[in-house]
C-alpha positions as CSV (number, residue, x, y, z in Angstrom):
1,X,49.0,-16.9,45.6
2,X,45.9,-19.1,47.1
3,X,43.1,-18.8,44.8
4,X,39.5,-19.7,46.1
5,X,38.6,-20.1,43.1
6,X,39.0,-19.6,39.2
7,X,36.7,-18.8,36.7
8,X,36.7,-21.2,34.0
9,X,35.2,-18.5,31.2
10,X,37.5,-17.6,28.2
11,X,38.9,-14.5,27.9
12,X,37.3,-12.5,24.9
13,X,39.5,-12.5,21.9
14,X,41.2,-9.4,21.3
15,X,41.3,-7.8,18.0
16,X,43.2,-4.9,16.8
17,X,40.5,-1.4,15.8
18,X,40.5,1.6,14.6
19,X,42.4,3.0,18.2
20,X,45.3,0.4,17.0
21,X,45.4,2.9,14.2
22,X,44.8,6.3,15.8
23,X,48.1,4.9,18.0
24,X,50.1,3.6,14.9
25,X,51.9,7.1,14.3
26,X,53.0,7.9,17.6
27,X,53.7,4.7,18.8
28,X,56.2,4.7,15.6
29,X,58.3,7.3,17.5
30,X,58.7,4.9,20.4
31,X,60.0,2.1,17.9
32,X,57.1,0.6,17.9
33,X,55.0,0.8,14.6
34,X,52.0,-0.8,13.5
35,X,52.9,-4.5,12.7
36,X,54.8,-5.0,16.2
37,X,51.8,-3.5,17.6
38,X,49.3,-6.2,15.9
39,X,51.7,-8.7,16.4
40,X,51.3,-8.1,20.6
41,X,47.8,-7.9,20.2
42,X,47.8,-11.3,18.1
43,X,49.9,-12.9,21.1
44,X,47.2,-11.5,23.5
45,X,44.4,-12.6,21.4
46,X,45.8,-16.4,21.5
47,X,46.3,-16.2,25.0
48,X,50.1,-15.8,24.5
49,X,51.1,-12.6,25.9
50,X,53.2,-13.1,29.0
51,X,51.4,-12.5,32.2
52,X,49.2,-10.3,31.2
53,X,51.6,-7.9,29.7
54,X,50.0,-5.7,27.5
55,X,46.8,-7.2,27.2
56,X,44.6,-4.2,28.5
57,X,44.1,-1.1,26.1
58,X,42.8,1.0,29.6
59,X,42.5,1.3,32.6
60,X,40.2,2.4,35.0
61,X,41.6,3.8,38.8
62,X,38.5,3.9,41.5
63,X,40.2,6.0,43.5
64,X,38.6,5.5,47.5
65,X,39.8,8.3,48.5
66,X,39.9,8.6,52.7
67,X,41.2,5.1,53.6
68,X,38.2,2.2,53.4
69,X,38.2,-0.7,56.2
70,X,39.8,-3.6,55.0
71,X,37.5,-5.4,57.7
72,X,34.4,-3.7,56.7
73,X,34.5,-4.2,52.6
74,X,36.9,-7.2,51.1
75,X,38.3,-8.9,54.6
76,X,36.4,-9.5,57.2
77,X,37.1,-11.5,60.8
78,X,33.5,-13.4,61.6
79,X,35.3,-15.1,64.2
80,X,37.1,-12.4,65.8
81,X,35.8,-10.4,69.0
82,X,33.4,-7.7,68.2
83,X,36.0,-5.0,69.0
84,X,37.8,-6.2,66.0
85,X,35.1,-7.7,63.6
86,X,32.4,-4.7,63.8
87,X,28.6,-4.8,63.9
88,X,28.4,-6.0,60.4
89,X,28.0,-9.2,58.9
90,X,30.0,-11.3,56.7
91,X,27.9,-13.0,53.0
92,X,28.8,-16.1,50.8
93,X,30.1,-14.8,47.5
94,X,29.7,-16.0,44.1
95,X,33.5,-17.7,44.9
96,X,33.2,-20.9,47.1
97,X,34.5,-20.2,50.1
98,X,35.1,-15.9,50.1
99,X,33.0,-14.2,52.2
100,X,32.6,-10.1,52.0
101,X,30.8,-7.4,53.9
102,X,27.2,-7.8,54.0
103,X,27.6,-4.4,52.4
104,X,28.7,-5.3,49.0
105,X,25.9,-7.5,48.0
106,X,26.1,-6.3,44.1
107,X,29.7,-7.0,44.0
108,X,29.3,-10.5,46.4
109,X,27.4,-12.2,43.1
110,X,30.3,-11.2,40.9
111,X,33.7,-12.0,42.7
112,X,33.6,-14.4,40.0
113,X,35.1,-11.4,37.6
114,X,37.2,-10.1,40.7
115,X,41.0,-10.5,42.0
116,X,41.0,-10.1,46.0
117,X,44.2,-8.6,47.1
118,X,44.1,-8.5,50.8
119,X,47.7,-7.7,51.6
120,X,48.2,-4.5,50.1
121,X,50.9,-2.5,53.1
122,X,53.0,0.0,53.9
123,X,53.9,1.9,56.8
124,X,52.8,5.8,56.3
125,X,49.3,6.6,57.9
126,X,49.5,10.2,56.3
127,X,46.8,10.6,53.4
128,X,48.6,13.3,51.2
129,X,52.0,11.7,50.9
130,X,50.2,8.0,51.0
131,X,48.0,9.3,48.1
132,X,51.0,10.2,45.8
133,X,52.4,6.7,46.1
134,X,49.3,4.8,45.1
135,X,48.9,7.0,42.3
136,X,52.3,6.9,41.5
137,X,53.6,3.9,42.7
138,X,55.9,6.4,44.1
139,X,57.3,7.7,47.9
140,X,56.6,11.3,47.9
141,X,59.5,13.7,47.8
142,X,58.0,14.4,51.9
143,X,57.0,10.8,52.5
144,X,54.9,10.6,56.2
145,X,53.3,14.0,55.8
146,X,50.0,15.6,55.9
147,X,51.8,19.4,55.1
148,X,53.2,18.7,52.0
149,X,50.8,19.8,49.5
150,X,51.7,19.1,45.1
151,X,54.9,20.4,43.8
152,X,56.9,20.1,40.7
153,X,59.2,17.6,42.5
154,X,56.6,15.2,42.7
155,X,56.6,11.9,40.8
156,X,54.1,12.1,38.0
157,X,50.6,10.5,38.5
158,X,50.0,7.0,36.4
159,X,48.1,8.5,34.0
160,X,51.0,11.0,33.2
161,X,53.3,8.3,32.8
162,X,51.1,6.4,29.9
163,X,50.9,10.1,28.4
164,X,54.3,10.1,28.0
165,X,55.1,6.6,27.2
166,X,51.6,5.3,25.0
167,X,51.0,8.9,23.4
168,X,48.1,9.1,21.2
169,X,46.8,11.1,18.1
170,X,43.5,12.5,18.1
171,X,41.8,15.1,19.9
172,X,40.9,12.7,23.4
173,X,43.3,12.8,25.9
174,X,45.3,9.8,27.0
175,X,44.3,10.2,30.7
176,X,41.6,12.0,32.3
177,X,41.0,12.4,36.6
178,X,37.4,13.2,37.9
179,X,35.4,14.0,38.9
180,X,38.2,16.3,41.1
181,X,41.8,16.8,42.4
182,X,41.6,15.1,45.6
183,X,42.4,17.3,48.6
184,X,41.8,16.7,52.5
185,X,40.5,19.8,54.9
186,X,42.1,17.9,58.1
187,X,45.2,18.4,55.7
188,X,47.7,21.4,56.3
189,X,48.9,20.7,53.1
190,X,45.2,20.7,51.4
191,X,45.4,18.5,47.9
192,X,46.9,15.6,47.8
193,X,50.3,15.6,45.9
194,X,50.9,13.0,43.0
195,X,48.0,13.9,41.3
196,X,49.7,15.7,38.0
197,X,52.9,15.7,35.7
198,X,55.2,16.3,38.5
199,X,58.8,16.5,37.1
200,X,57.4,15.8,33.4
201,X,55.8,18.6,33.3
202,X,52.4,20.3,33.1
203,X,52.2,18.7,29.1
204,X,51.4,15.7,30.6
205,X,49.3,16.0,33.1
206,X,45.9,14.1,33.1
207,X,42.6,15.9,31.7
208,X,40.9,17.5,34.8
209,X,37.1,16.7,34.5
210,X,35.1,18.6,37.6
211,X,31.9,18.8,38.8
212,X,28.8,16.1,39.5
213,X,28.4,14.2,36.1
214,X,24.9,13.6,37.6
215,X,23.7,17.4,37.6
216,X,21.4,18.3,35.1
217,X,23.1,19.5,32.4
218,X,26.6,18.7,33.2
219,X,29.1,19.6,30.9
220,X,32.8,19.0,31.0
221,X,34.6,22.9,31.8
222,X,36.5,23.9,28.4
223,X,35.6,21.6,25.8
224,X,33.2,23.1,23.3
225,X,33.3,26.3,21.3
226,X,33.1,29.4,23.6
227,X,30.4,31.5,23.4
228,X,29.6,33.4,20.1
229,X,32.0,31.5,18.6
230,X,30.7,29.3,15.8
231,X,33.1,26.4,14.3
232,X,33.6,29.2,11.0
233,X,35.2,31.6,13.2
234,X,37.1,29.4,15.0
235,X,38.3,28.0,11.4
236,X,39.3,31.3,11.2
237,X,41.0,32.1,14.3
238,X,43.1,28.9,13.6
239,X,44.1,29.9,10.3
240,X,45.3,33.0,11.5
241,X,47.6,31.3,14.4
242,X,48.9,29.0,11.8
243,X,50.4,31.5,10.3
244,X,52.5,32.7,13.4
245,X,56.1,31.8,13.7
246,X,56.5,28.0,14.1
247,X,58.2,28.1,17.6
248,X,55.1,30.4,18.9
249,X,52.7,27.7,18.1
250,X,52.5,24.3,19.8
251,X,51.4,20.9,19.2
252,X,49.4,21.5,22.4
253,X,47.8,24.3,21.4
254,X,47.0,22.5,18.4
255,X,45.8,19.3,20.5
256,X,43.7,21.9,22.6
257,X,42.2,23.5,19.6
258,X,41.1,20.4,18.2
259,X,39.5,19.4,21.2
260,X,37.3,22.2,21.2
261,X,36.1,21.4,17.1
262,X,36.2,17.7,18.0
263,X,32.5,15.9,17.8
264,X,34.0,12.4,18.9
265,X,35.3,14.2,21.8
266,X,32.3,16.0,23.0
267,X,30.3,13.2,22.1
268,X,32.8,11.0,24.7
269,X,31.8,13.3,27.9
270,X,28.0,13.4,26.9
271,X,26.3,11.0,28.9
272,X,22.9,12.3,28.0
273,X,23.5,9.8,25.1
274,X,23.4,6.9,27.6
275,X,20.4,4.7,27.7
276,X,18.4,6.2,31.0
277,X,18.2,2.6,32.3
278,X,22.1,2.5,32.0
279,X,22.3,5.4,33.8
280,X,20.5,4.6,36.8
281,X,22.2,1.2,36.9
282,X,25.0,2.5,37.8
283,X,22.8,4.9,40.0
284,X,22.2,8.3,39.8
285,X,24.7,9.4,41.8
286,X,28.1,11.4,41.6
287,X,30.3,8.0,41.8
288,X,28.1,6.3,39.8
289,X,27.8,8.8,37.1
290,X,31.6,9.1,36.7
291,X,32.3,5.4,36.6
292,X,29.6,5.5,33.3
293,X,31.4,8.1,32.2
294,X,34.8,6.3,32.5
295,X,33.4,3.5,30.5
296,X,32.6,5.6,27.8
297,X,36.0,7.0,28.2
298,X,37.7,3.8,28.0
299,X,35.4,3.0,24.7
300,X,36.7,5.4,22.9
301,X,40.6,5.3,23.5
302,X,41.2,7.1,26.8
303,X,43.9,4.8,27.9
304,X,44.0,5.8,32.1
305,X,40.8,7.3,33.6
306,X,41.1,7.9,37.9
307,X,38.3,8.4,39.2
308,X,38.6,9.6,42.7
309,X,35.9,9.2,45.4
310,X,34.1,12.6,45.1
311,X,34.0,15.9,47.6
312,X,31.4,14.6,49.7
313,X,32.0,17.4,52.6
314,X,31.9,14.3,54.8
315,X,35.7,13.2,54.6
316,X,35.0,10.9,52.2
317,X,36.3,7.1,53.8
318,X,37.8,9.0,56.5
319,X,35.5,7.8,59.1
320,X,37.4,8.1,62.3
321,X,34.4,8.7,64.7
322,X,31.1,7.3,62.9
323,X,32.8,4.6,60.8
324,X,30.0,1.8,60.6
325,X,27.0,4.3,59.9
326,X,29.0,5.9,57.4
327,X,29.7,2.8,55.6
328,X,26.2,1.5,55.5
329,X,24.7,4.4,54.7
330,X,26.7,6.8,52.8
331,X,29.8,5.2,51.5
332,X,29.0,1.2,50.9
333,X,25.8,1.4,48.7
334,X,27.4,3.8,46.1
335,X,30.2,1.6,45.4
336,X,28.7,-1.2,45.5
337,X,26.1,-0.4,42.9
338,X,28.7,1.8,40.8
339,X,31.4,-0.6,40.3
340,X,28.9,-3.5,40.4
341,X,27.1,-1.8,37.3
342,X,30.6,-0.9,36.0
343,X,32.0,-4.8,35.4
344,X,28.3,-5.6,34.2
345,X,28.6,-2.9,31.7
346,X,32.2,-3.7,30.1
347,X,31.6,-7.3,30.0
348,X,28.3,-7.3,27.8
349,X,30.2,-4.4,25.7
350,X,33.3,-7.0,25.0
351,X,35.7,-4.6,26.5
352,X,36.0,-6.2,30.3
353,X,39.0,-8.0,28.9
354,X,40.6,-5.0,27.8
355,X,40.2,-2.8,30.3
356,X,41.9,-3.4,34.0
357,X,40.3,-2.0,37.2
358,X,41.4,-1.9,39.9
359,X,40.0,-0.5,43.6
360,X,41.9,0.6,46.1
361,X,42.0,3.5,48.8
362,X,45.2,5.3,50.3
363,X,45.5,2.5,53.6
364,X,43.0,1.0,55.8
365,X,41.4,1.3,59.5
366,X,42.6,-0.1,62.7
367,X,41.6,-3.6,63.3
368,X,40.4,-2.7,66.8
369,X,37.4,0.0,66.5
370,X,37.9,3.3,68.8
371,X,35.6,5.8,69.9
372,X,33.3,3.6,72.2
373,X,33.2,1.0,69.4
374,X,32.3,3.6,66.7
375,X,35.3,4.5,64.5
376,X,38.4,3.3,63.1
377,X,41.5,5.2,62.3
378,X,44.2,4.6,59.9
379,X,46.3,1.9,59.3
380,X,48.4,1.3,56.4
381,X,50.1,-1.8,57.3
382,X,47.5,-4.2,56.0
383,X,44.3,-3.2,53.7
384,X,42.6,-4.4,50.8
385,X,41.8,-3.9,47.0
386,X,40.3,-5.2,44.2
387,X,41.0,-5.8,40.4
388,X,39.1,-7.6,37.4
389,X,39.9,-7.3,33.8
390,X,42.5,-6.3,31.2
391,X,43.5,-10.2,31.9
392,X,42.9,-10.5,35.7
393,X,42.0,-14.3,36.4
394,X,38.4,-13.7,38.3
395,X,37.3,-15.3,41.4
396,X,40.8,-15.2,43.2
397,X,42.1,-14.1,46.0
398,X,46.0,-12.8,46.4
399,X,47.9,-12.4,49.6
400,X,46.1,-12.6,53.0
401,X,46.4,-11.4,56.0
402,X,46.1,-12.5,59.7
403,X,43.6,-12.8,62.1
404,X,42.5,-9.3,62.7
405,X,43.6,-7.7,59.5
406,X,46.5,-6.6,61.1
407,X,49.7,-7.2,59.1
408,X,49.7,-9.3,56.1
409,X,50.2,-13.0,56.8
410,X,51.5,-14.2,52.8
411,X,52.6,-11.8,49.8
412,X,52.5,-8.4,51.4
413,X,51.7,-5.8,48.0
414,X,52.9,-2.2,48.6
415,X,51.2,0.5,46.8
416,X,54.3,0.5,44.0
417,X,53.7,-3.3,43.0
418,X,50.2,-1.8,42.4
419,X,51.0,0.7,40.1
420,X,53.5,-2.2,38.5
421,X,50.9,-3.9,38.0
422,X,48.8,-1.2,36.3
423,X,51.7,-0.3,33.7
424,X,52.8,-4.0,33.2
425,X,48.4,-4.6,32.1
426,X,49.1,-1.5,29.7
427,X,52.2,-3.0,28.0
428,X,54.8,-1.2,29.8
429,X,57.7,-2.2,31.3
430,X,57.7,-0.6,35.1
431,X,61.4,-1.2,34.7
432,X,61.6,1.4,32.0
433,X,63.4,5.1,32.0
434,X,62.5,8.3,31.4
435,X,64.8,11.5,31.3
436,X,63.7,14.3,33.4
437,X,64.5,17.6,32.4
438,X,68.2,17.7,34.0
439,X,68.5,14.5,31.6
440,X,68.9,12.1,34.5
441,X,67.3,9.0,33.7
442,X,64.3,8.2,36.3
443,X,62.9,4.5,36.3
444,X,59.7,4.9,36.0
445,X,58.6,2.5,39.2
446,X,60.0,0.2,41.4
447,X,57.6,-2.2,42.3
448,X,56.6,-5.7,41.0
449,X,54.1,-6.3,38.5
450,X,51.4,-8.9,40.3
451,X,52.0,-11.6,37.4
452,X,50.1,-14.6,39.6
453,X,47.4,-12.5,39.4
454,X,46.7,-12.9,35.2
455,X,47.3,-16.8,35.6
């Protein structure tokens, strides 16, 4: 790994809270109770943990849904001809030496808080099946294919793997997706699969929040009492299905009830509590909105939040035909300002250290621009991303790759390593098994965990 350059801040000291304790009783069925639990978190506190490994408590997946321009955003070519390098400009960076789009100028002052990866590959320029494996780390059961829509044969999504592996008590869910299940309308098969429990089952699939967090008066479908039902009658109504037979009531239902009487989770997904000027740091925009509302998420114990780029009705980063206008006008700005406000906002909170982020799309764009000049189409076999906290050493960058952006020319990262890397930050082992429900034991990923990258 080359770094550019390494922030020489101390990580924040870690401590175990009251979320240690809300995970105590579960994690007890795992064989891991409470004082294993604060003895990790000691190790992490001191610096001690290995790699990284279990330092972050969540994680938060911005989810660039479409296939960003590794060229455009985290990798430009200055010095390469104009078919390959574009119309825009490259800008200095907080990190001697990286330069990034002209584009990113919130995120360019703080690459001091962000890992680089420009080497992410693989070879499948499909977005449905490519989408399962970055938010998997899986292949897809059809690998290659835009027909293949979800189906129960599909690997379960990140978040449903932490569900199963970190549950937790309380009425929040362990993993929540928003602001929408991604899906493509150039796609015979429509959503992308990968996005549920797959073969674990619908139990542990990750909390659906839809709609524009932005709109006045958003609220999050399902979580509240109905109508004309007052928290006595519901009382009520529960008291009544407790006294059904046992194997017609279960703990989900009883999860789901609670959510509905649960304050501290309807308080989570209110971001009329927010500070206005918070709010429109992060910009008042649907991306925006939802990466506040993943901080908020992540303060309160949600361990995985994905938040995929929105239904735009614009195909999202697809931008085959108008790529550069699209970027600077529609696409760039958002992010920038979103995930700009985003690292700002967990790092004066003291939780940037405990929560890993990471930025990433499905696969890049040709390095040579098509269309008279104007587009790009995709290209999976080098791209880039971006991650910063739950341990990530800032103002580095991993892998590279060659003169045009082409292939990668050191450390190649394939969209399983990522996902590695995202369960190795949470504290488990991608090496581990799980039993599916013919009892055959399923690794949970096959990638490697990006250790260089947490120093």
């Amino acid at each position: 790994m080359h770094k550019a350059h390494q922030s020489c801040d101390g990580f924040h000291h870690q401590q175990a809270n009251r979320r240690d304790l809300l995970r105590a009783g579960s994690l007890a069925t795992l064989g891991l109770g409470l004082p294993e639990l604060f003895a990790g978190r000691s190790l992490a506190a001191n610096g001690l943990s290995p790699s990284g490994f279990g330092r972050a408590k969540s994680c938060i997946l911005i989810f660039q849904w479409g296939g960003p321009s590794q060229l455009d955003t985290w990798d430009p070519k200055p010095d390469a001809p104009a078919e390959i390098r574009g119309p825009f400009a490259s800008i200095a960076t907080r990190t001697p030496g990286v330069r990034i789009s002209e584009h990113f100028p919130l995120l360019a002052s703080r690459t001091d808080k962000l890992a680089i990866v420009r080497s992410m590959s693989h070879d499948d320029p499909a977005h449905l099946s490519s989408a399962h494996r970055v938010l998997t780390g899986h292949l897809a059961p059809t690998p290659y294919s835009d027909a293949a829509g979800p189906s129960p044969r599909d690997w379960p999504h990140l978040g449903s793997i932490v569900a199963r592996l970190r549950p937790q008590s309380g009425a929040l869910p362990p993993s929540v997706t928003m602001p929408w299940t991604v899906a493509h309308p150039a796609a015979p098969g429509g959503r992308a699969p990968g996005q549920n429990g797959g073969w674990l089952g619908k139990a542990y699939e990750p909390f659906p929040v839809t709609g524009d967090p932005n709109a006045h008066g958003f609220q999050v479908p399902g979580l509240g009492l109905p109508d004309g039902v007052d928290t006595q009658r519901m009382l009520g109504r529960r008291h009544l299905l407790g006294e059904l037979p046992a194997d017609s009531w279960s703990g989900f239902q009883t999860k789901a009830i609670a959510a509905l009487e649960s304050a501290e989770a309807r308080g989570a997904f209110d971001l009329d509590k927010e500070d206005p000027r918070t709010r429109d740091r992060y910009g008042r925009h649907i991306h925006g909105q939802c990466l506040l509302l993943a901080r908020r998420l992540v303060e309160v114990g949600v361990q995985l939040v994905t938040v995929n780029w929105h239904d735009d009705h614009q195909n999202f980063w697809d931008t085959h035909g108008d790529n550069f206008n699209q970027l600077k006008n529609r696409l760039m700005p958002p992010a920038d300002q979103g995930f700009a406000a985003l690292l700002d906002d967990l790092d004066q909170r003291g939780l940037l250290d405990e929560t890993l982020i990471v930025w990433c799309g499905e696969f890049g764009r040709t390095p040579r621009t098509t269309n008279g000049g104007t587009g790009r189409e995709h290209w999976p076999r080098c791209y880039s991303a971006a991650l910063a906290g739950g341990g990530v050493t800032g103002g580095t960058i991993y892998g590279g790759s060659d003169k045009i952006a082409a292939y990668p020319s050191r450390d190649p990262v394939s969209p399983d390593d990522m996902g590695a890397t995202i369960l190795h930050a949470l504290g488990i082992d991608p090496a581990q098994e799980v039993r599916d429900a013919l009892n055959r034991p399923m690794r949970i990923n096959s990638g490697q965990p990006l250790l260089p990258l947490f120093g």
